[in-house]
C-alpha positions, 0 to 999 in steps of 0.5 A: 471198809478199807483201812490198809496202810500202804505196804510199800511191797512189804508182808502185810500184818494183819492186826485181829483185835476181838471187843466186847464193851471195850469203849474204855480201851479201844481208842487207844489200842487203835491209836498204837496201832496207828503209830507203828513206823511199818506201813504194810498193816490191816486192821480186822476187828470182831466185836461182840454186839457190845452196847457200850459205845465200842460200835460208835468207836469202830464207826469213827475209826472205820476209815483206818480199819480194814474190816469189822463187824458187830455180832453174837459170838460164843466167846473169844476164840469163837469171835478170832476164827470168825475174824480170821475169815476176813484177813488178807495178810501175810502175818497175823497178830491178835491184839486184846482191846486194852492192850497197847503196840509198842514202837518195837511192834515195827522193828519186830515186824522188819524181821519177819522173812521165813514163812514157816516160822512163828516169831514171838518176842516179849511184852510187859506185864504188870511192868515186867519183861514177859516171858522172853524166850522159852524152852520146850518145856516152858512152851508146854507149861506155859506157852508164849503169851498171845500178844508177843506172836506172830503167826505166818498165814498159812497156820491158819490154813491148817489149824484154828482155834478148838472153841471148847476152851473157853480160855486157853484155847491159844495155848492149845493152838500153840502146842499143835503148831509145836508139834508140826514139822511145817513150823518152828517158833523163833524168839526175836529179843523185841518187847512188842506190846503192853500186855493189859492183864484185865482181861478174862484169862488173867483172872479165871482159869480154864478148867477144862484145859487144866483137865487135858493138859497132861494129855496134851503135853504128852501128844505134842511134846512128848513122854520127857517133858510129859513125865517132867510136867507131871513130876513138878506137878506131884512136887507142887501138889505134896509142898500144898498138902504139906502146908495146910 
């Protein structure tokens, strides 16, 4: 299915967007997409079987999209590695089905030059500014949100997503790419995206993350902001207790 914009000798972005019954949303991600002022875009989008609509949606953009394909997955994380299979770009983004690029997507897009550095920016949340640019800790704590990155290719050829975590599998990716000396995030003052906050990781928690977290915060940032991470923790924990 062919659908690359016209790169005019320009890194290509790959936009990967994962659907299941997003018939509601869709079209108008797409539509944002189809907006942006940067021309070296593809479009990959992994749908899971979804019996809404979503597949006569994807049929109609199919001249627009690079490639996609309706099938069973296990989950998310599950339906982006498959997806990653297909990409061709430079750069790639993940961008959720009900969530819209904004212009700026294009101007942060222009700023991508070092193939070694994953760029994130802001989008709005709840009609907030989120998160803007983050320190050590913060990444451990909190992450960057997905849709604010863009990933260099070559991440993926090292890395994909560990499907065990059924939502913070992307917040697991990014404390690997911390901790390898090949890469290193870089904040660009763009807010790239609307961030649409129905989707399952803003409503439920991973507790199999929120199990292994210390663990993990230690292995890829090591004993300080572990020790931090556990001090603020003992400080919530005794505040609730306090409280009830």
């Amino acid at each position: 299915m062919s659908g690359d914009k016209n790169s005019g000798g320009l890194p290509k972005i790959s936009i990967i967007i994962v659907t299941y019954n997003a018939a509601a949303d869709l079209q108008n991600c797409l539509d944002s997409v189809y907006r942006q002022k940067y021309p070296a875009i593809e479009i990959v989008v992994m749908d899971g079987k979804s019996t809404d609509g979503t597949v006569d949606i994807l049929k109609a953009n199919a001249d627009k999209i690079a490639f996609w394909k309706s099938e069973k997955d296990d989950g998310i994380y599950d339906a982006m590695n498959k997806a990653l299979e297909y990409v061709t770009g430079d750069w790639v983004y993940f961008l959720g089905a009900d969530d819209i690029l904004l212009d700026e997507f294009s101007d942060m897009a222009y700023a991508l030059k070092d193939p070694s550095v994953i760029y994130y920016g802001s989008v709005y949340k709840e009609g907030k500014k989120y998160l803007g640019r983050v320190d050590a800790y913060k990444h451990a704590k909190t992450t960057v949100c997905h849709q604010a990155v863009m990933y260099p290719a070559a991440v993926f050829k090292k890395y994909k997503f560990d499907t065990q975590y059924r939502i913070s599998a992307d917040h697991v990716f990014n404390m690997w790419c911390w901790k390898d000396k090949d890469f290193k995030f870089e904040f660009v003052d763009h807010i790239i995206a609307v961030f649409g906050d129905a989707g399952v990781s803003s409503l439920k928690k991973d507790l199999l993350f929120e199990q292994h977290k210390a663990g993990l915060i230690k292995k890829n940032y090591g004993t300080m902001i572990w020790l931090r991470f556990l001090f603020k923790e003992f400080k919530k924990a005794n505040k609730s207790r306090r409280t009830l």
